[in-house]
Wavefront OBJ file of the C-alpha trace (Angstrom):
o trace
v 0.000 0.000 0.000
v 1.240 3.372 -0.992
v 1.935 5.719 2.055
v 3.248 9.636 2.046
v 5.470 10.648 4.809
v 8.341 13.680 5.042
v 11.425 12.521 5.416
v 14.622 13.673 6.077
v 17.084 15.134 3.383
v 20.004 13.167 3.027
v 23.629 14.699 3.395
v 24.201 15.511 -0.304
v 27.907 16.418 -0.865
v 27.271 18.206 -3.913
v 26.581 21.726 -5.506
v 22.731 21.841 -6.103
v 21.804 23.781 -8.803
v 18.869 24.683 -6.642
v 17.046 23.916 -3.278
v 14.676 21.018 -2.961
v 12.810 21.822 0.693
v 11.065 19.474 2.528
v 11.303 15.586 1.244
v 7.680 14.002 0.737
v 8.374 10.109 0.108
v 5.772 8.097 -1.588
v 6.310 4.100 -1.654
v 5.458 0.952 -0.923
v 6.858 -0.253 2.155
v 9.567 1.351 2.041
v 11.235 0.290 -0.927
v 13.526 2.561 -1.598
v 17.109 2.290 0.063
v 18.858 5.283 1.149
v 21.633 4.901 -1.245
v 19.236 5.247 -4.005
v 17.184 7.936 -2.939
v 20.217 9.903 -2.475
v 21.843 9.494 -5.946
v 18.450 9.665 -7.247
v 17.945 13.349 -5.764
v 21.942 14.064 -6.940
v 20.952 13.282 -10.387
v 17.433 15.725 -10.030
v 19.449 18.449 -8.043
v 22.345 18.887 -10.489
v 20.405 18.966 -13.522
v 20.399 15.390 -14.564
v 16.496 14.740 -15.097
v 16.411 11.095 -16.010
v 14.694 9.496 -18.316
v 12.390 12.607 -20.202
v 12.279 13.472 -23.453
v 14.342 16.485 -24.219
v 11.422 18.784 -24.762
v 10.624 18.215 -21.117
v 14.662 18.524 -20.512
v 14.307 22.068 -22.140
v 11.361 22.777 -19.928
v 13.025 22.050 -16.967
v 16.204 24.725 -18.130
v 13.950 27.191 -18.563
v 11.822 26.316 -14.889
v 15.658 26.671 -13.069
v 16.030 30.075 -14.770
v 12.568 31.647 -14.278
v 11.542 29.678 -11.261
v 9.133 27.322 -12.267
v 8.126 23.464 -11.335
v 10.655 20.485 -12.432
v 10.503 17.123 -13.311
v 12.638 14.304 -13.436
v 11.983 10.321 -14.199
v 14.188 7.376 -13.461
v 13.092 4.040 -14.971
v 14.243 0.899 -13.477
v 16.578 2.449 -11.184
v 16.909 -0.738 -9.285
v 15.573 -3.430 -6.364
v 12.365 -3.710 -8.300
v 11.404 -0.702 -9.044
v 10.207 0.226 -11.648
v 9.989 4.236 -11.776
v 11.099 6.895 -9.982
v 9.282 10.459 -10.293
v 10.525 13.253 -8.452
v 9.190 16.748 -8.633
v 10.603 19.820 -7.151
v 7.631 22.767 -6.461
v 8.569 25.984 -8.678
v 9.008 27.852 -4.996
v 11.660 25.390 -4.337
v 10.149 24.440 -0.380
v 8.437 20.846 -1.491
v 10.308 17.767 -3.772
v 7.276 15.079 -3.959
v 9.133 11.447 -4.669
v 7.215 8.645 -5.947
v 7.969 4.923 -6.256
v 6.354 2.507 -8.469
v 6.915 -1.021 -8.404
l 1 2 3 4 5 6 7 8 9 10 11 12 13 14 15 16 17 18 19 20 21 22 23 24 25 26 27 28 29 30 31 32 33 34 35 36 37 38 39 40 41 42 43 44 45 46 47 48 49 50 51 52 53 54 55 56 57 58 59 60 61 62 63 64 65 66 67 68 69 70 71 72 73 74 75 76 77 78 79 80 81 82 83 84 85 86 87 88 89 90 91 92 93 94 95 96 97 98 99 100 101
């Protein structure tokens, strides 16, 4: 059963290209190990967006220079899952994660 909780943001050791606020995880029993979440949000935070096409790669450029929402998607990132889709709120104070098996 899906459940939505806050957590807390991992130590990220990188330069963000911008803030990602408060964590809300959505999974399935905890699914998703800690490792993974944190390269997952490296890979959102620096710019790399996943698996989109590049139109919504474009969109995302433009949403880090005039503040709006962004998107990434990781497919089959690993341990069963099969997508990843975090979103990052174009205030920069909410990144929603979602797991699907």
């Amino acid at each position: 059963m899906m459940s939505d909780r806050f957590i807390r943001q991992p130590f990220m050791g990188h330069k963000a290209l911008f803030d990602c606020g408060n964590l809300l995880l959505s999974d399935d029993d905890s699914r998703l190990p800690q490792g993974l979440l944190q390269a997952l949000l490296k890979r959102h935070t620096t710019g790399d967006w996943g698996d989109i096409p590049c139109d919504f790669c474009q969109t995302n450029q433009y949403a880090l220079e005039f503040g709006c929402s962004l998107l990434s998607c990781f497919f089959h990132p690993g341990k069963g899952i099969r997508l990843v889709v975090i979103r990052t709120t174009a205030d920069r104070t909410l990144t929603t994660i979602q797991v699907h098996l």
